[in-house]
ZALO-614411 format. One record per residue: residue number from 1; residue in three letters; chain; x, y negated, z negated of N, C-alpha, C in turn. Coordinates in steps of 0.001 Angstrom, whole numbers, plus 500000, padded with zeros to 6 digits. Each point is the difference from the previous one (the first is absolute). Layout:
% residues N
pos: NUM	code: Ala	unit: A	n.xx: X	n.yy: Y	n.zz: Z	ca.xx: X	ca.yy: Y	ca.zz: Z	c.xx: X	c.yy: Y	c.zz: Z
...
END
This chain:
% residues 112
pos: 1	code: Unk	unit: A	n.xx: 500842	n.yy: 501181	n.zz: 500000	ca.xx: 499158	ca.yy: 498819	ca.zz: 500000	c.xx: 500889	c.yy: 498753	c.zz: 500000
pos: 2	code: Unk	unit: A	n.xx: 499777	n.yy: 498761	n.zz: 501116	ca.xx: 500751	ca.yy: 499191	ca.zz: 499741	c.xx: 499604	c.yy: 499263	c.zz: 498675
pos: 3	code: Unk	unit: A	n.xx: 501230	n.yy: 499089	n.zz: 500265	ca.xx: 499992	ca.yy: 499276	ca.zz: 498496	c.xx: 499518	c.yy: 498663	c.zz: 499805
pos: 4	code: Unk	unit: A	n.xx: 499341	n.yy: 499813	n.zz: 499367	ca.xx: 499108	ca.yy: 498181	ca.zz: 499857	c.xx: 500744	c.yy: 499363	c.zz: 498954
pos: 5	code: Unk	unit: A	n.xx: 500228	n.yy: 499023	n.zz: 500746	ca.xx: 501165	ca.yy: 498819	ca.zz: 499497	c.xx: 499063	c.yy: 498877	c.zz: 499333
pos: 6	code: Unk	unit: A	n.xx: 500751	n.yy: 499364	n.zz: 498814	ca.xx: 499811	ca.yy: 498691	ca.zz: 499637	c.xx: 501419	c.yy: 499390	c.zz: 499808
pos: 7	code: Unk	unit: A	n.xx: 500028	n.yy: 498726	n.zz: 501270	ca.xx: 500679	ca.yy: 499027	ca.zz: 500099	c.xx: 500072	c.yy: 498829	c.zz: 498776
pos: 8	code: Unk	unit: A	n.xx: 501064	n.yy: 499660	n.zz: 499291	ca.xx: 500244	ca.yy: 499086	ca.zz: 498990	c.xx: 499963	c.yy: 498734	c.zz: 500970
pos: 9	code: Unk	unit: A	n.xx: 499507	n.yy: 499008	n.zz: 499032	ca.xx: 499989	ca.yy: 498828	ca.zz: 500426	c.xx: 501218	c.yy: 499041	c.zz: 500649
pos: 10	code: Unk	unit: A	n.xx: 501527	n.yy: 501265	n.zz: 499718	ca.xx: 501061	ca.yy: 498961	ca.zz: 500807	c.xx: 499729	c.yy: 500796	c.zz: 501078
pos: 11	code: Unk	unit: A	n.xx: 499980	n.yy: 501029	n.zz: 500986	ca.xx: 499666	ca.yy: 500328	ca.zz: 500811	c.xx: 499747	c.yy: 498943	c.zz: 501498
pos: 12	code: Unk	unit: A	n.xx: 500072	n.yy: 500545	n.zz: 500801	ca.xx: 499308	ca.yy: 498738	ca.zz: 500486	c.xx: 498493	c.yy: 501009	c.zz: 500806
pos: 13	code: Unk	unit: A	n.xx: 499145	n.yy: 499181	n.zz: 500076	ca.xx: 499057	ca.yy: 499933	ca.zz: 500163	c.xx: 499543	c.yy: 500763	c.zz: 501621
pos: 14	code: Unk	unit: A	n.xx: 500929	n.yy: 499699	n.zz: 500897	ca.xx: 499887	ca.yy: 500643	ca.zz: 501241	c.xx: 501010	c.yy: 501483	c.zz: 500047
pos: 15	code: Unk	unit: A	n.xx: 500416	n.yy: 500404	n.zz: 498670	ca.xx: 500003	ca.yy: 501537	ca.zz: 500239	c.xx: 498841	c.yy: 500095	c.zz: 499613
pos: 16	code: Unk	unit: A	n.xx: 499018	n.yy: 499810	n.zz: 499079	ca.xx: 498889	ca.yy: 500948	ca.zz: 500430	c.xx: 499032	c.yy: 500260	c.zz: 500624
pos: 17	code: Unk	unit: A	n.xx: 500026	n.yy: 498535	n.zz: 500880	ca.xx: 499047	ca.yy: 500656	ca.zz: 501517	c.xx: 500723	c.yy: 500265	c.zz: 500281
pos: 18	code: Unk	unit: A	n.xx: 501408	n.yy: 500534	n.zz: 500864	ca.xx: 500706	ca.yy: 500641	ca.zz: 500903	c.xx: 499890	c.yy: 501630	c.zz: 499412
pos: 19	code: Unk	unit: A	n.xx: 500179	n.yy: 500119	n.zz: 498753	ca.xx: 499289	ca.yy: 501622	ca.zz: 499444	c.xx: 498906	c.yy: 500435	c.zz: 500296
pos: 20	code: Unk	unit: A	n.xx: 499319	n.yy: 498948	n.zz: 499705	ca.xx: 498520	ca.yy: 499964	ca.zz: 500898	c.xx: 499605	c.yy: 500578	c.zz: 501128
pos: 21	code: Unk	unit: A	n.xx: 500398	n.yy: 499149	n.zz: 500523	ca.xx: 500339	ca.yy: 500218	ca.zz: 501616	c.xx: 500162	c.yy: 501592	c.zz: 500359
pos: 22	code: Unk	unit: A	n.xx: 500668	n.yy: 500742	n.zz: 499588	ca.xx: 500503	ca.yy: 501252	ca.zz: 499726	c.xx: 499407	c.yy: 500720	c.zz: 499402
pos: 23	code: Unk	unit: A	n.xx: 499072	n.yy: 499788	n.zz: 499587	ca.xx: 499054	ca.yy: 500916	ca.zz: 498880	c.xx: 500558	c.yy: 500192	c.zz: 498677
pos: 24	code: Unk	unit: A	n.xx: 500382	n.yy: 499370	n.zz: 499394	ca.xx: 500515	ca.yy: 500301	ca.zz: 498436	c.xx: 498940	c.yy: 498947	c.zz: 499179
pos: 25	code: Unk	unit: A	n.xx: 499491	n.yy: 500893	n.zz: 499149	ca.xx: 498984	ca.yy: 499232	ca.zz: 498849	c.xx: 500357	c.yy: 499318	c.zz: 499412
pos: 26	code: Unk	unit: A	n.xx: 500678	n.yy: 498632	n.zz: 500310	ca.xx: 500856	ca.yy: 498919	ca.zz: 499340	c.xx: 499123	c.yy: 498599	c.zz: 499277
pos: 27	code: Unk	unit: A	n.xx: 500242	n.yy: 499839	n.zz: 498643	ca.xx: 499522	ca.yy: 498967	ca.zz: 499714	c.xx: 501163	c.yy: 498644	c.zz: 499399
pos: 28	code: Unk	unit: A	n.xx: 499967	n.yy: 499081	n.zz: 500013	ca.xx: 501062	ca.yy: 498813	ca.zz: 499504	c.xx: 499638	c.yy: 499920	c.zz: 499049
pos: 29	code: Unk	unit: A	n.xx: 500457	n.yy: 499387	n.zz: 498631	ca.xx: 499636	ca.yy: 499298	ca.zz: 498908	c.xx: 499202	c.yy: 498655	c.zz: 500124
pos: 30	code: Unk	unit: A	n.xx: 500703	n.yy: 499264	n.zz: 500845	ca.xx: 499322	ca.yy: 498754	ca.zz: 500861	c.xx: 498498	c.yy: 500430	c.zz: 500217
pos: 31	code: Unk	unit: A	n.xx: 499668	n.yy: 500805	n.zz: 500789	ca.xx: 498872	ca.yy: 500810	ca.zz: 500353	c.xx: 499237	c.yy: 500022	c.zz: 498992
pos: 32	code: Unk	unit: A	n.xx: 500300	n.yy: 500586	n.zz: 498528	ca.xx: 499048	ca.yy: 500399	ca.zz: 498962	c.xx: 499655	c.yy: 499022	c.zz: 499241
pos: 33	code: Unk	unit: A	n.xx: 500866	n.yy: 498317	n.zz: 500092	ca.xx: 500147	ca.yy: 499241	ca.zz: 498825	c.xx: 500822	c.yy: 500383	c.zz: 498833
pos: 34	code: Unk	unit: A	n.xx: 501039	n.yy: 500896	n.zz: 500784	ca.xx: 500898	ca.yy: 500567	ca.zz: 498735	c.xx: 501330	c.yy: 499223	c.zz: 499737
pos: 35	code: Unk	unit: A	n.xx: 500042	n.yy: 498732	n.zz: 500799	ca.xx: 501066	ca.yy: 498916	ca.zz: 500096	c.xx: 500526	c.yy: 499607	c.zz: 498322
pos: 36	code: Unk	unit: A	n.xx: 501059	n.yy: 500168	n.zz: 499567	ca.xx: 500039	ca.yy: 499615	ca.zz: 498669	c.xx: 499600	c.yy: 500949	c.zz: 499121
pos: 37	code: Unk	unit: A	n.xx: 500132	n.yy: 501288	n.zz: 499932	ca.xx: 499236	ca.yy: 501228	ca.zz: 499101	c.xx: 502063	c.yy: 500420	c.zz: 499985
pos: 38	code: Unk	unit: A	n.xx: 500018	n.yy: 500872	n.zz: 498545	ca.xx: 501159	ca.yy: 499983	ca.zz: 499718	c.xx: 500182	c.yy: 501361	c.zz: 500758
pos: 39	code: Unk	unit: A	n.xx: 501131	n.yy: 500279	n.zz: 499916	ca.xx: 500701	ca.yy: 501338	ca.zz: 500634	c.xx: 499144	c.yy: 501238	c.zz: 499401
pos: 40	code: Unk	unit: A	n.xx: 500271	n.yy: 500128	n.zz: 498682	ca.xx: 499560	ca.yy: 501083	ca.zz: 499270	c.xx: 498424	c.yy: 500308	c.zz: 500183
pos: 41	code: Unk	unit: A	n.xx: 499144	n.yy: 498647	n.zz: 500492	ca.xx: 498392	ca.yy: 500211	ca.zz: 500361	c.xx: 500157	c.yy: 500176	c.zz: 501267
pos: 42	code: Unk	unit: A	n.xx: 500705	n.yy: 499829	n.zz: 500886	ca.xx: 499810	ca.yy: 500461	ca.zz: 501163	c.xx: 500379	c.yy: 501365	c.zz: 500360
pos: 43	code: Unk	unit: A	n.xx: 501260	n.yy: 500285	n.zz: 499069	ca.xx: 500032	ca.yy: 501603	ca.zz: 499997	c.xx: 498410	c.yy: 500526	c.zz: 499495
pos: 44	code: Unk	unit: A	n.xx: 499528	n.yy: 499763	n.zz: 498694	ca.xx: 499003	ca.yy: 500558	ca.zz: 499936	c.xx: 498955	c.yy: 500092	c.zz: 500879
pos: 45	code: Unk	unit: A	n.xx: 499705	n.yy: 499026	n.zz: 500371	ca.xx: 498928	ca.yy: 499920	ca.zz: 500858	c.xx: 500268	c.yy: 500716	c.zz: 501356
pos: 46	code: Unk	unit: A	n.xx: 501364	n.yy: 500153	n.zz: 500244	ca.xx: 500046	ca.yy: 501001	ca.zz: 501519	c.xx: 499961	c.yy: 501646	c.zz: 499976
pos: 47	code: Unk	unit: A	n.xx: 500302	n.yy: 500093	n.zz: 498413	ca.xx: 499757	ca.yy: 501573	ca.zz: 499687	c.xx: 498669	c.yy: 500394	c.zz: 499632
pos: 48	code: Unk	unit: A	n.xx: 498958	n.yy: 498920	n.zz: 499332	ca.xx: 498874	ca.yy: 499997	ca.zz: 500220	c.xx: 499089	c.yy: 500493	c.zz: 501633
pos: 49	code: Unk	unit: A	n.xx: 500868	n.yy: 499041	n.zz: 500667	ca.xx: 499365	ca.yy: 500042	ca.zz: 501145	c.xx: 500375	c.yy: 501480	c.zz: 501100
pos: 50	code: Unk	unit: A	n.xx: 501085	n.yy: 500581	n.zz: 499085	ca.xx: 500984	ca.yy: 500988	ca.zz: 501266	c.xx: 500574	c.yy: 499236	c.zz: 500825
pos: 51	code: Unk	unit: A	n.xx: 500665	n.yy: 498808	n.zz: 499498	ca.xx: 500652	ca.yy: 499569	ca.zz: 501279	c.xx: 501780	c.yy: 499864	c.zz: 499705
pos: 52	code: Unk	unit: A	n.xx: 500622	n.yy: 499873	n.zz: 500936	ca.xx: 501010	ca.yy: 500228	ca.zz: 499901	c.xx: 500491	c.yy: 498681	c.zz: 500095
pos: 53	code: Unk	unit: A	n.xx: 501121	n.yy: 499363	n.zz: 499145	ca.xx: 499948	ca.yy: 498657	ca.zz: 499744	c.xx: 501555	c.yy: 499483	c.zz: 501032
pos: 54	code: Unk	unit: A	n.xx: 499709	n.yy: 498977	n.zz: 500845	ca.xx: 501540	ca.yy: 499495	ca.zz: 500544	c.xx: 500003	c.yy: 498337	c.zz: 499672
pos: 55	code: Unk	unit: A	n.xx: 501440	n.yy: 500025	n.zz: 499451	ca.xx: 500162	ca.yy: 498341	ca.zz: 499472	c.xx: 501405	c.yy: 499781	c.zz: 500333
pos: 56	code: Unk	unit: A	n.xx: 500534	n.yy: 498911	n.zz: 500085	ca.xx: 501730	ca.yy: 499800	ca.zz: 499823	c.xx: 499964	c.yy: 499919	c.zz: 499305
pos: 57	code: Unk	unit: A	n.xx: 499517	n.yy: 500185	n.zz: 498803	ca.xx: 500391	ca.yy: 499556	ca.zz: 498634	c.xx: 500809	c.yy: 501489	c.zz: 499305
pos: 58	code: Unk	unit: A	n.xx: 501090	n.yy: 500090	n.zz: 500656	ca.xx: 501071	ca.yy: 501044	ca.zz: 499539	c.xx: 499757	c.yy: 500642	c.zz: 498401
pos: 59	code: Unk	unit: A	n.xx: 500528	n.yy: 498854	n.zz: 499657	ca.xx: 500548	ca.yy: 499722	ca.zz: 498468	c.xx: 498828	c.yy: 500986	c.zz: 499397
pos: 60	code: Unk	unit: A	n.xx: 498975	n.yy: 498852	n.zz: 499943	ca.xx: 499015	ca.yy: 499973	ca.zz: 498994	c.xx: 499494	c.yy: 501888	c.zz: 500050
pos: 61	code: Unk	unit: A	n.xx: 499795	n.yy: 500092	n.zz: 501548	ca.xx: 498608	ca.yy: 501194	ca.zz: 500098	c.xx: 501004	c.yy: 501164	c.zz: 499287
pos: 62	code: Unk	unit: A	n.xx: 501656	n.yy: 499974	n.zz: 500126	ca.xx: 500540	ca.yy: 500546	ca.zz: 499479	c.xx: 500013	c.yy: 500924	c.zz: 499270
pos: 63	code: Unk	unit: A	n.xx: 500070	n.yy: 499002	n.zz: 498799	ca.xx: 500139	ca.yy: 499700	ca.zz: 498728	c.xx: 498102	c.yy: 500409	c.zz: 499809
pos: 64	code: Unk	unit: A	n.xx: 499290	n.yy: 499688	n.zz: 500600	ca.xx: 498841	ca.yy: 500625	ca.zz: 499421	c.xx: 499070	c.yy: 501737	c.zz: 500620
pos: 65	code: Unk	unit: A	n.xx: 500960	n.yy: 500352	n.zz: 501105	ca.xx: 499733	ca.yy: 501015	ca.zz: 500468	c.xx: 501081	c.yy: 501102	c.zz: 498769
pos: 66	code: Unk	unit: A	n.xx: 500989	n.yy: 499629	n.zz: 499582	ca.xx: 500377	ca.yy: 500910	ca.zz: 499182	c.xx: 499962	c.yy: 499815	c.zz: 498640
pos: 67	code: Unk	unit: A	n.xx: 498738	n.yy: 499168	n.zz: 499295	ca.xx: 499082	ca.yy: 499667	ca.zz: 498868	c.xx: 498979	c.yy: 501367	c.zz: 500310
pos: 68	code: Unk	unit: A	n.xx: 499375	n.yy: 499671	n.zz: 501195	ca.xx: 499088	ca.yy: 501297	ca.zz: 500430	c.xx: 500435	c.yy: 500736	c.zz: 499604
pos: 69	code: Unk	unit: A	n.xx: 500861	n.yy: 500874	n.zz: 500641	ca.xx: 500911	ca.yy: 501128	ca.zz: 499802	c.xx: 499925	c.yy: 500632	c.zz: 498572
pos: 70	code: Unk	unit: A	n.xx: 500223	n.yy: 498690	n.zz: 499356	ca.xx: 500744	ca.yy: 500327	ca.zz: 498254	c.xx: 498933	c.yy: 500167	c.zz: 498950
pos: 71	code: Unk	unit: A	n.xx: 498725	n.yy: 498893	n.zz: 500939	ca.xx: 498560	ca.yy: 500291	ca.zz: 499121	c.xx: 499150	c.yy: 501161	c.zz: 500365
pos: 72	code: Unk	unit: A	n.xx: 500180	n.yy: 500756	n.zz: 500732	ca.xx: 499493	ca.yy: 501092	ca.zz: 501029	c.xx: 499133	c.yy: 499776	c.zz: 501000
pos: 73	code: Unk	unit: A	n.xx: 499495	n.yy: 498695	n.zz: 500257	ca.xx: 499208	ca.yy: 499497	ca.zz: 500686	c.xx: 500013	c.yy: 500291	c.zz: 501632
pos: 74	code: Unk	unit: A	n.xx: 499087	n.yy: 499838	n.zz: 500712	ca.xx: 500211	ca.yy: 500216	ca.zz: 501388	c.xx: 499540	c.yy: 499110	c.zz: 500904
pos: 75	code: Unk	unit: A	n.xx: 500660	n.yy: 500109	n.zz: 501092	ca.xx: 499958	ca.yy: 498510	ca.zz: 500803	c.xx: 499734	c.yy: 500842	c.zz: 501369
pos: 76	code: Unk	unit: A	n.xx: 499704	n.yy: 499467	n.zz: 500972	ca.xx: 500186	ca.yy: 499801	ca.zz: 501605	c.xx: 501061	c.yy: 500034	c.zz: 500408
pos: 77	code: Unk	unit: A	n.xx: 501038	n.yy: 499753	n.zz: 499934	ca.xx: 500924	ca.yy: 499462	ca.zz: 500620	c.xx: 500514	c.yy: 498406	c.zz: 499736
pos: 78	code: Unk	unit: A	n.xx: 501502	n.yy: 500159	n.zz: 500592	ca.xx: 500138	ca.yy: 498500	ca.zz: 499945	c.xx: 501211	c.yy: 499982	c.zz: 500908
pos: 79	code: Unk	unit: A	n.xx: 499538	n.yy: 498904	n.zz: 500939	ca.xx: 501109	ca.yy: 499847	ca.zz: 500917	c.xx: 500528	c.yy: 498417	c.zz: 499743
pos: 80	code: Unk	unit: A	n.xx: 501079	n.yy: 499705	n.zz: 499980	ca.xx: 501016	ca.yy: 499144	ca.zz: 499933	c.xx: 500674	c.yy: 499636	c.zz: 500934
pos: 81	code: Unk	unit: A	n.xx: 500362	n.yy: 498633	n.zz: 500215	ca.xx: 501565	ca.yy: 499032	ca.zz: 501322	c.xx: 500190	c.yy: 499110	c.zz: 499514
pos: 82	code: Unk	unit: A	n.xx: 501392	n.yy: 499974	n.zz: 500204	ca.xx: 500407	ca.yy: 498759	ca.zz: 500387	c.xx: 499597	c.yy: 498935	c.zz: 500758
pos: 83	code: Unk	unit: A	n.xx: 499494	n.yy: 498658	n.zz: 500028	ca.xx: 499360	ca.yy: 499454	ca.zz: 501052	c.xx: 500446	c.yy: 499878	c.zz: 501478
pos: 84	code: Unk	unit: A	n.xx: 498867	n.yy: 500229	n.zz: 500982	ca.xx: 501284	ca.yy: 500308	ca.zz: 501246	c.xx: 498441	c.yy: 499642	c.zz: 501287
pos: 85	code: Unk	unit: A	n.xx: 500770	n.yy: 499524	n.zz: 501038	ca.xx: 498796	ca.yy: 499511	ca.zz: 500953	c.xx: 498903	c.yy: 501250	c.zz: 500204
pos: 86	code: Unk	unit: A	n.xx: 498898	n.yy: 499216	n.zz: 500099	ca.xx: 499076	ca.yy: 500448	ca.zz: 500118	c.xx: 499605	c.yy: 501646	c.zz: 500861
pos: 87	code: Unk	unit: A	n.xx: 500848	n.yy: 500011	n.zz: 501300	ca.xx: 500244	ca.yy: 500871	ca.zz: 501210	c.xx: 500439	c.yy: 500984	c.zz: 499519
pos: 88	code: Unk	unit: A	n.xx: 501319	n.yy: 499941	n.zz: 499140	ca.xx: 501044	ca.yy: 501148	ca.zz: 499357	c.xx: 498627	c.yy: 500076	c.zz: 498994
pos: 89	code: Unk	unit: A	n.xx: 499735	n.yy: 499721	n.zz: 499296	ca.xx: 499243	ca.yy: 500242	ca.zz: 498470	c.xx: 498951	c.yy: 501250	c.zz: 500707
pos: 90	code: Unk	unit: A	n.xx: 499129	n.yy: 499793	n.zz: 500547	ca.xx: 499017	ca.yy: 500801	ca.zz: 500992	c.xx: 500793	c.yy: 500914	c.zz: 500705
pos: 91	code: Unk	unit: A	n.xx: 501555	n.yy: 500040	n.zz: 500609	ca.xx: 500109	ca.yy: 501379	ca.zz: 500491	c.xx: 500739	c.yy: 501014	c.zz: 499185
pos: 92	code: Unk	unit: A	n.xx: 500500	n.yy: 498712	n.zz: 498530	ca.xx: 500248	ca.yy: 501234	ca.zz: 499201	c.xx: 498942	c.yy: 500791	c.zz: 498805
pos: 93	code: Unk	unit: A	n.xx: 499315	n.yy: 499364	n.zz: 500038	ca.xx: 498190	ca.yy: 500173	ca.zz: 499504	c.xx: 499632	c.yy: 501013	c.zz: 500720
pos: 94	code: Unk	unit: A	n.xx: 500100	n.yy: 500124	n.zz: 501372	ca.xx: 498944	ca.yy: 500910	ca.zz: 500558	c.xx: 501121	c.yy: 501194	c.zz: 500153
pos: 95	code: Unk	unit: A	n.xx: 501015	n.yy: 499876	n.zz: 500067	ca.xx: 501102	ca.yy: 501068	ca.zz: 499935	c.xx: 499811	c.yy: 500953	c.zz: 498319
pos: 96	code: Unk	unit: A	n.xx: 500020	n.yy: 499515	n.zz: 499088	ca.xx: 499537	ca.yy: 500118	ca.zz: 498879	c.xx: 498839	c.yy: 500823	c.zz: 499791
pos: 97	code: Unk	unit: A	n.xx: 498584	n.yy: 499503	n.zz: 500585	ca.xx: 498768	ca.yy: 500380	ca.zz: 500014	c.xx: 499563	c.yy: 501060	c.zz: 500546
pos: 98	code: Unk	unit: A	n.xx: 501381	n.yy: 500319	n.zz: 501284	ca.xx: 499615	ca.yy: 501987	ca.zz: 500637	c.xx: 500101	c.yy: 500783	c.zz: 499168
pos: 99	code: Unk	unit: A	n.xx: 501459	n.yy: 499338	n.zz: 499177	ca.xx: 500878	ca.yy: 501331	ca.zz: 498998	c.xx: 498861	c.yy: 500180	c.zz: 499218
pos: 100	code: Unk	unit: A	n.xx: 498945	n.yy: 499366	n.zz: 499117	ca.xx: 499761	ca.yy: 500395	ca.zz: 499187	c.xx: 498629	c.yy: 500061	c.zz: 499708
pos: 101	code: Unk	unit: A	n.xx: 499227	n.yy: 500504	n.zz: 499411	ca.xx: 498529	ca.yy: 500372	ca.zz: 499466	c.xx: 499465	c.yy: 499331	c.zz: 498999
pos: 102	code: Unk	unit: A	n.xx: 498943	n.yy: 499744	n.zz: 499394	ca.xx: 499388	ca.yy: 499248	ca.zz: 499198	c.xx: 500486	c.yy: 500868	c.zz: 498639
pos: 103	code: Unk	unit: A	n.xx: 500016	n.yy: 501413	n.zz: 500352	ca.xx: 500304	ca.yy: 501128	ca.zz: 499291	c.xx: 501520	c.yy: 499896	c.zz: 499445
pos: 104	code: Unk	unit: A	n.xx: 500646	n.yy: 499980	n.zz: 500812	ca.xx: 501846	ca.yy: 499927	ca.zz: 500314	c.xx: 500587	c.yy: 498663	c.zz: 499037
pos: 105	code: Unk	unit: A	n.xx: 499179	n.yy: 499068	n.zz: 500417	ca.xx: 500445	ca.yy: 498670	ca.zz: 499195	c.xx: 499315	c.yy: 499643	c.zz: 498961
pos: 106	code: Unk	unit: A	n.xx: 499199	n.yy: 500580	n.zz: 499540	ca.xx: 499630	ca.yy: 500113	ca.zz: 498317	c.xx: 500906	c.yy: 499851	c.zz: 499062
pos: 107	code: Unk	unit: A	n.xx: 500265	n.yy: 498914	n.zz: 499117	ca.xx: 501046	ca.yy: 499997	ca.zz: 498676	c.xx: 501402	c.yy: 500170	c.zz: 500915
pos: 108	code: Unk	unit: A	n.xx: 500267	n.yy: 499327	n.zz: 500991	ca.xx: 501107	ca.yy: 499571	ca.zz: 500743	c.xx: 499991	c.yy: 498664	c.zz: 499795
pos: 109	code: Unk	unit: A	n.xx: 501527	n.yy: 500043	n.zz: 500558	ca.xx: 500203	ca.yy: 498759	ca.zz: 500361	c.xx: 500597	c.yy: 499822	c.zz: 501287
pos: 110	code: Unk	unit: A	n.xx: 500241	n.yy: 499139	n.zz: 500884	ca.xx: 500816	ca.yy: 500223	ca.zz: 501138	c.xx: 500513	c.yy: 498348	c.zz: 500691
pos: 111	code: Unk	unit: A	n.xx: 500936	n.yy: 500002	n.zz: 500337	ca.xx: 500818	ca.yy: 498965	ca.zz: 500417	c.xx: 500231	c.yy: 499549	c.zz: 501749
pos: 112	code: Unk	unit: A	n.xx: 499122	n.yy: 498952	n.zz: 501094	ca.xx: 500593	ca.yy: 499838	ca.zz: 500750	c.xx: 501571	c.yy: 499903	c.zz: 500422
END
């Protein structure tokens, strides 16, 4: 089963119609009114949702994907970059998105 993404608010906004575009069940934070919601609620709210979470925010999702880990908690996924043009971001996104399953990237983490 593919995997349904929630885009963080640094993101930019035209990867997720271009996922779109492609058929991936993609929603933005922008999208939900989730602009300004902290890291740790947006993790929640994407494991709520089954979604698999992508942000540049390296550091932070980090540091809170292996909180998960330690609390036993379970997540979606979480994909992570460095910030990088828009073009590369989407072909290493969709390069990313064959390898793996909604199943596969459960309580992962993974790195453009």
């Amino acid at each position: 089963m593919k995997i349904k993404l929630l885009l963080d608010e640094d993101v930019q906004l035209a990867v997720a119609h271009a996922l779109r575009q492609r058929g991936y069940d993609v929603y933005h934070a922008q999208e939900l009114n989730r602009k300004g919601i902290s890291d740790g609620d947006q993790l929640r709210f994407s494991a709520k949702q089954g979604r698999c979470l992508f942000s540049y925010n390296v550091k932070d999702f980090v540091l809170l994907h292996n909180d998960y880990l330690e609390d036993g908690r379970e997540h979606f996924g979480i994909i992570v970059s460095k910030h990088l043009p828009i073009g590369e971001t989407l072909l290493r996104l969709l390069s990313l998105l064959k390898r793996f399953s909604r199943e596969s990237i459960k309580n992962q983490i993974e790195f453009l």
